[in-house]
Residue frames as qw, qx, qy, qz and C-alpha x, y, z in Angstrom:
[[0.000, 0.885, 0.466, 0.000, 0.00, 0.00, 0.00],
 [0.193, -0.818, 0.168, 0.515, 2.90, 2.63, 0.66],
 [0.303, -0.114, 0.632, 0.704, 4.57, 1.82, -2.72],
 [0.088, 0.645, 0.618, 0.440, 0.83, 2.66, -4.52],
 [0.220, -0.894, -0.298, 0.252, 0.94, 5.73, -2.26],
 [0.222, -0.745, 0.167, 0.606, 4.07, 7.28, -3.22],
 [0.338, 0.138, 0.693, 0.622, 3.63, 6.27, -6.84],
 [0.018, -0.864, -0.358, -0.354, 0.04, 8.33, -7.25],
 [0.278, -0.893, -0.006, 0.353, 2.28, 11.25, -4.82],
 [0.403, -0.336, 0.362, 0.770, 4.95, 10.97, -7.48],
 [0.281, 0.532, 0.703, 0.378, 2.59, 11.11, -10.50],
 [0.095, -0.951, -0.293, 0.039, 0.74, 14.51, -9.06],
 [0.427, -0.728, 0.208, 0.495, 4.16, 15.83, -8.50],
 [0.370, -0.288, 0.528, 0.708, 5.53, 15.31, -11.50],
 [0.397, 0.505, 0.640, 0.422, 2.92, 15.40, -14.13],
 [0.075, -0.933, -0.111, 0.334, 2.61, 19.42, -13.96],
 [0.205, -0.723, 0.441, 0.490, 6.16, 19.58, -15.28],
 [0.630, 0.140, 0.724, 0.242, 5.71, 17.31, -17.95],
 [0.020, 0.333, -0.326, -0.885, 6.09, 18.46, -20.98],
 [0.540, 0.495, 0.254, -0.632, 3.01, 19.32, -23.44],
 [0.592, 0.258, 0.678, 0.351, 2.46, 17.27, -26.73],
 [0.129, 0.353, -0.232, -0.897, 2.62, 19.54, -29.64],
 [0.054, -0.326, -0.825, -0.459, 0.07, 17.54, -30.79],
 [0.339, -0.620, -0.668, 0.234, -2.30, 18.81, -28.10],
 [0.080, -0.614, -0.179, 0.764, -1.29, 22.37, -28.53],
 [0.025, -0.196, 0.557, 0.807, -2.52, 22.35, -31.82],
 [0.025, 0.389, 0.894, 0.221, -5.63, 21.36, -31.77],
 [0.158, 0.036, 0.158, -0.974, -8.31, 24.02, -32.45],
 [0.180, 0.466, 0.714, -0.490, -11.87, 24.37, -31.31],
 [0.164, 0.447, 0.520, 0.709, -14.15, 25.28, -34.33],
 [0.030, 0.618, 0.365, -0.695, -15.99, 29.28, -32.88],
 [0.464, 0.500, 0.249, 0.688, -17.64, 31.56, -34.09],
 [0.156, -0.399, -0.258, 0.866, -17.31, 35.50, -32.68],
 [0.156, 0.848, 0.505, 0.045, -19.94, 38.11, -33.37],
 [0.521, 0.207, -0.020, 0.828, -18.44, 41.27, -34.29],
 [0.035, 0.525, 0.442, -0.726, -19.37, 44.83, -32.68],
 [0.195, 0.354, -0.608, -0.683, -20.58, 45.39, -36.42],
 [0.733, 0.117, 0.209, -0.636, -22.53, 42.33, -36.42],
 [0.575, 0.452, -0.634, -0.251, -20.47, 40.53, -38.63],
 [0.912, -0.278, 0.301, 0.037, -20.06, 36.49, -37.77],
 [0.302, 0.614, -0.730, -0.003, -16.30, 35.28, -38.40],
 [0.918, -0.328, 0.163, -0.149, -16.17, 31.32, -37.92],
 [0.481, 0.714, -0.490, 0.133, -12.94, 29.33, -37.63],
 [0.773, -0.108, -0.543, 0.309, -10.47, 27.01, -35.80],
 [0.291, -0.886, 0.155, -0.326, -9.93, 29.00, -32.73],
 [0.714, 0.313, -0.357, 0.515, -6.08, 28.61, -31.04],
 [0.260, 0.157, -0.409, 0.860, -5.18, 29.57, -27.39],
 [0.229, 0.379, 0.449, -0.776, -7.73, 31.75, -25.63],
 [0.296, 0.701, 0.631, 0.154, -11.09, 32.52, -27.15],
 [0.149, 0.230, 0.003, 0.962, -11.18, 36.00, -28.56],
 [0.028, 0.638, 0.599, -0.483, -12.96, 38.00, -26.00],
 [0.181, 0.550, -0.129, -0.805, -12.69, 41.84, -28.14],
 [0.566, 0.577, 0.588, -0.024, -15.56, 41.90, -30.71],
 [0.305, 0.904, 0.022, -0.300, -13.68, 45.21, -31.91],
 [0.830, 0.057, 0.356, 0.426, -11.42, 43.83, -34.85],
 [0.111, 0.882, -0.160, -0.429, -8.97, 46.30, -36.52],
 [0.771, 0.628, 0.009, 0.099, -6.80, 46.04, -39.23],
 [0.766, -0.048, -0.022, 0.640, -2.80, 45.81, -39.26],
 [0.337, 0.581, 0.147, 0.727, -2.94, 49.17, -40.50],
 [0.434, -0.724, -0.116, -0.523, -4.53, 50.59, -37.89],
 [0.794, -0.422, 0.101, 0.426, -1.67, 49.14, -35.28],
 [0.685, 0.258, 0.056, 0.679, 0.55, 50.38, -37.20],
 [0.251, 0.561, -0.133, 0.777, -0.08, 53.58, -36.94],
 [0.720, -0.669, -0.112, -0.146, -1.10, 53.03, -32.90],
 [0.792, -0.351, -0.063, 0.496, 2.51, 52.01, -32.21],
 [0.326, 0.569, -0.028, 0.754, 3.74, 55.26, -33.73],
 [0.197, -0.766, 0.174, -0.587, 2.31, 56.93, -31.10],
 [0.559, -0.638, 0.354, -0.393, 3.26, 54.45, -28.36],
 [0.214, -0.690, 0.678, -0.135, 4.84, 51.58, -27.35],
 [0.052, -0.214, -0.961, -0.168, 2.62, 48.78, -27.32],
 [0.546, -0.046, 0.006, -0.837, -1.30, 48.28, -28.04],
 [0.253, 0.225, 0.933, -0.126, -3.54, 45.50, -26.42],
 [0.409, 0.348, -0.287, -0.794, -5.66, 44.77, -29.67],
 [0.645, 0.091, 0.758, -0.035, -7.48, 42.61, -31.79],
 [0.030, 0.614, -0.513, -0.599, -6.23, 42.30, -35.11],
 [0.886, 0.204, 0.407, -0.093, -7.36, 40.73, -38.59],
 [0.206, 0.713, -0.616, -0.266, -4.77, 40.46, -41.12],
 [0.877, 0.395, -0.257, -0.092, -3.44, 37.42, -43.82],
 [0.812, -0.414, 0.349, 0.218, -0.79, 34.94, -42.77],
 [0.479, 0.770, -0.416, -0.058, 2.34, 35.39, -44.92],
 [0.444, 0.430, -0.751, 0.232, 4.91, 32.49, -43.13],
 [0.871, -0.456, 0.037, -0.181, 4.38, 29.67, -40.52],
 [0.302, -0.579, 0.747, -0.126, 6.81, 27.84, -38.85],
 [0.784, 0.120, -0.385, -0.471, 7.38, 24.87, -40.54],
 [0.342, 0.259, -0.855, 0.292, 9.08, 22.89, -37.93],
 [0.128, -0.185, -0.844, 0.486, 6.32, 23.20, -35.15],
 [0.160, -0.687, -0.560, -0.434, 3.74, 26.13, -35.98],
 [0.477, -0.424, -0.360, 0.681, 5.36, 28.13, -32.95],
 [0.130, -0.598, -0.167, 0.773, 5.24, 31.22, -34.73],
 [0.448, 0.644, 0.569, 0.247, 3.73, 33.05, -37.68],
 [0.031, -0.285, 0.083, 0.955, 4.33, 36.44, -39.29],
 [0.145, 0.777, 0.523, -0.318, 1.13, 38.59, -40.52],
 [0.128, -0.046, 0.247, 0.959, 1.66, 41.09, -43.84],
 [0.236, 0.748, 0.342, -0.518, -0.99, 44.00, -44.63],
 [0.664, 0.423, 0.362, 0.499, -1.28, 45.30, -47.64],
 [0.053, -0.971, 0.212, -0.098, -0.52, 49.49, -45.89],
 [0.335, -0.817, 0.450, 0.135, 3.19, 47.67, -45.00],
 [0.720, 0.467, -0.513, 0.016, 5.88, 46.15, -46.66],
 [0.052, -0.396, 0.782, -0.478, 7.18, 45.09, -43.06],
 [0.626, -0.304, -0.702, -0.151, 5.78, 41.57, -41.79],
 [0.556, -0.573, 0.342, -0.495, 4.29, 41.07, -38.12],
 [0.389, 0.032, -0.898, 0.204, 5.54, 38.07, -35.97],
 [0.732, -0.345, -0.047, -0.585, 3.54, 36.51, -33.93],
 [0.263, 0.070, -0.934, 0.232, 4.41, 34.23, -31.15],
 [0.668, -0.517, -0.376, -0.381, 2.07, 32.53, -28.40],
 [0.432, -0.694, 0.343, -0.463, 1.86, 33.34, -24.82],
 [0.425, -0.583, 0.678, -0.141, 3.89, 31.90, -22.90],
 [0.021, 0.400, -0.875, -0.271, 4.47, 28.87, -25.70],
 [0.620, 0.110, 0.600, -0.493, 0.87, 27.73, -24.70],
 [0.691, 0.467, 0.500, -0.234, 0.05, 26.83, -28.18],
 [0.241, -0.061, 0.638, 0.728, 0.95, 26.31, -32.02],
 [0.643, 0.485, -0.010, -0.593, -1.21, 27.19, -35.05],
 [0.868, 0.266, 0.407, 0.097, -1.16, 24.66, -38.13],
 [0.259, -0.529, 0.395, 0.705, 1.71, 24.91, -40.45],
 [0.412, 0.320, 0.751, 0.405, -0.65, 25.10, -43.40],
 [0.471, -0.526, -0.331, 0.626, -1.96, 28.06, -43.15],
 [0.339, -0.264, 0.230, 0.873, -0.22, 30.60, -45.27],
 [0.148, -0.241, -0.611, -0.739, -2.39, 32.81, -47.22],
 [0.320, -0.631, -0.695, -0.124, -5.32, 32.54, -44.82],
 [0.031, -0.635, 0.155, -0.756, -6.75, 35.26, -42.63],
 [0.548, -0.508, -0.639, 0.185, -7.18, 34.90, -39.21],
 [0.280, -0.811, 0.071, -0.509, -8.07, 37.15, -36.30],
 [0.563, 0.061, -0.617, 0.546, -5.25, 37.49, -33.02],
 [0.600, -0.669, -0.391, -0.200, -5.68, 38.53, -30.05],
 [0.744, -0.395, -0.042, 0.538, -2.53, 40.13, -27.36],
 [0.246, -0.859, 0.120, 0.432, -0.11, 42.85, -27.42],
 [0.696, 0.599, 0.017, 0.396, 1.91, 44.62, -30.56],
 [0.426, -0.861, 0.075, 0.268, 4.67, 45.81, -30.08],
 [0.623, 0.650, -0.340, 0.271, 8.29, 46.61, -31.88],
 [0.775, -0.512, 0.362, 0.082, 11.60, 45.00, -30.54],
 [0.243, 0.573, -0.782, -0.013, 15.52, 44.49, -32.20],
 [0.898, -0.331, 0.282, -0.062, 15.71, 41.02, -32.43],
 [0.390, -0.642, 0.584, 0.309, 18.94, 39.49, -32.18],
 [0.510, 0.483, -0.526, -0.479, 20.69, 37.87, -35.51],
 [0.155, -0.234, 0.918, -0.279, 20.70, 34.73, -33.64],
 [0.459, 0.398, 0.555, -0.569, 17.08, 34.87, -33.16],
 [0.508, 0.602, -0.310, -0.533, 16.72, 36.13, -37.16],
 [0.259, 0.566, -0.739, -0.258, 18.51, 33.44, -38.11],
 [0.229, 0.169, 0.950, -0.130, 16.55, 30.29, -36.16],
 [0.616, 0.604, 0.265, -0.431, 13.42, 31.82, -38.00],
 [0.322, 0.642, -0.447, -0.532, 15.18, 31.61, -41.05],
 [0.168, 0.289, -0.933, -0.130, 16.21, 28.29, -40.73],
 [0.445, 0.246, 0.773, -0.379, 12.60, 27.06, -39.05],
 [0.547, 0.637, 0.100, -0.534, 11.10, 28.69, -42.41],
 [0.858, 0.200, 0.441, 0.172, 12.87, 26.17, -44.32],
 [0.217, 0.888, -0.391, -0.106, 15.44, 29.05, -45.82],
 [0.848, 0.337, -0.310, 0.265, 18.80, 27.50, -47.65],
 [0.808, -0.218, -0.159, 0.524, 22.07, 27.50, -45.89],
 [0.440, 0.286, 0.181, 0.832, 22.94, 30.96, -47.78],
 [0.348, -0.666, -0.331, -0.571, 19.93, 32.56, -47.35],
 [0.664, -0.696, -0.265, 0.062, 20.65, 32.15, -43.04],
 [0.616, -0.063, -0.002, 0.785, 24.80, 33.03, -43.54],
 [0.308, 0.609, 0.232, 0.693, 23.24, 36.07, -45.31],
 [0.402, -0.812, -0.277, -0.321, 21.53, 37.39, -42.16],
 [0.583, 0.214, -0.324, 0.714, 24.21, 39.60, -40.13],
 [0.082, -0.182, 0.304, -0.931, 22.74, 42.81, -38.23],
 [0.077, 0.350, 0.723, -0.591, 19.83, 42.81, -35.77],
 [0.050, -0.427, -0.570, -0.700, 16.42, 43.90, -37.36],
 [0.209, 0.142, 0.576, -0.777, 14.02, 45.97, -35.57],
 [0.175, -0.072, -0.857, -0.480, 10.58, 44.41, -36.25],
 [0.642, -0.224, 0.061, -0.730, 6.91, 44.87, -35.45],
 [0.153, 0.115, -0.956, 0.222, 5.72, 41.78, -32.93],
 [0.647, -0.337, -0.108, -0.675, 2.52, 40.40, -31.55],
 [0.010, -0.088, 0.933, -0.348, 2.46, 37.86, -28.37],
 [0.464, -0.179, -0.643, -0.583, -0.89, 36.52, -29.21],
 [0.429, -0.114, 0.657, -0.609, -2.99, 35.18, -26.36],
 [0.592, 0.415, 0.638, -0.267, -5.65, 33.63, -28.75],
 [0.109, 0.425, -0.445, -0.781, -6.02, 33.06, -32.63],
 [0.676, 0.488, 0.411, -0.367, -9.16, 32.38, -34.93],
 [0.151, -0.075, 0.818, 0.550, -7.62, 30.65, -38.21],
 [0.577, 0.356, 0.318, -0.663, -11.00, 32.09, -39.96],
 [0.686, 0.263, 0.678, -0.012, -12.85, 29.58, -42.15],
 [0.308, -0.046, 0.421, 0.852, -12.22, 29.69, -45.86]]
């Protein structure tokens, strides 16, 4: 009886720390959100649910972070690149910038599918701009399935528009 006790006391202890299947952070929940507008948007829904009904446009960040630092938003805008190793992170292009958005997920909680590209989807969480390191440039380069050359090429930090997502609606075609 004490060896079936400290096996279910080791189990509780340890399974917390266990790591997450990336199968299991990928799986999305099919919603749909009512806009403040009226509009229905349905889709695989990733991370949190989106709680803000008021959806803006990349553009409209963009020119929010001019005047400040970061902006807790909710944003619709066209996938341009997925991660093709895990779906960890995505970048986001508008057609007002020629500069992409990354996108990661809070605190790693979740992937998106690494099909994707080309679709729109609505995010949820905080923009913001940030130098990331060439290190950093360079493991995106090399998750995005870039050549050997194409990762040597990448030498100086880039400052780049970011988005730490919280939740993301992969909206239905």
């Amino acid at each position: 009886m004490k060896f079936a006790l400290k096996l279910a006391l080791a189990i509780f202890i340890i399974l917390p720390f266990t790591p997450v299947n990336s199968q299991d952070v990928m799986k999305g929940e099919q919603k749909t959100i009512k806009t403040k507008t009226g509009e229905k948007l349905s889709g695989q829904n990733y991370g949190d649910k989106i709680h803000n009904k008021s959806i803006v446009g990349m553009e409209d960040v963009l020119v929010a972070l001019k005047a400040g630092e970061e902006v807790e938003t909710t944003m619709k805008a066209r996938v341009s690149e997925v991660c093709q190793v895990k779906g960890c992170w995505m970048t986001l292009e508008s057609d007002a910038s020629s500069e992409p958005m990354v996108v990661k997920f809070k605190d790693y909680g979740f992937f998106v599918p690494k099909d994707i590209t080309g679709r729109e989807v609505i995010i949820e969480g905080k923009a913001f701009k940030e130098v990331t390191p060439v290190e950093e440039l360079r493991h995106y380069a090399e998750d995005a399935g870039k050549s050997k050359d194409e990762i040597a090429a990448i030498t100086q930090p880039k400052e780049e528009l970011k988005f730490m997502a919280t939740g993301v609606l992969v909206l239905d075609k």
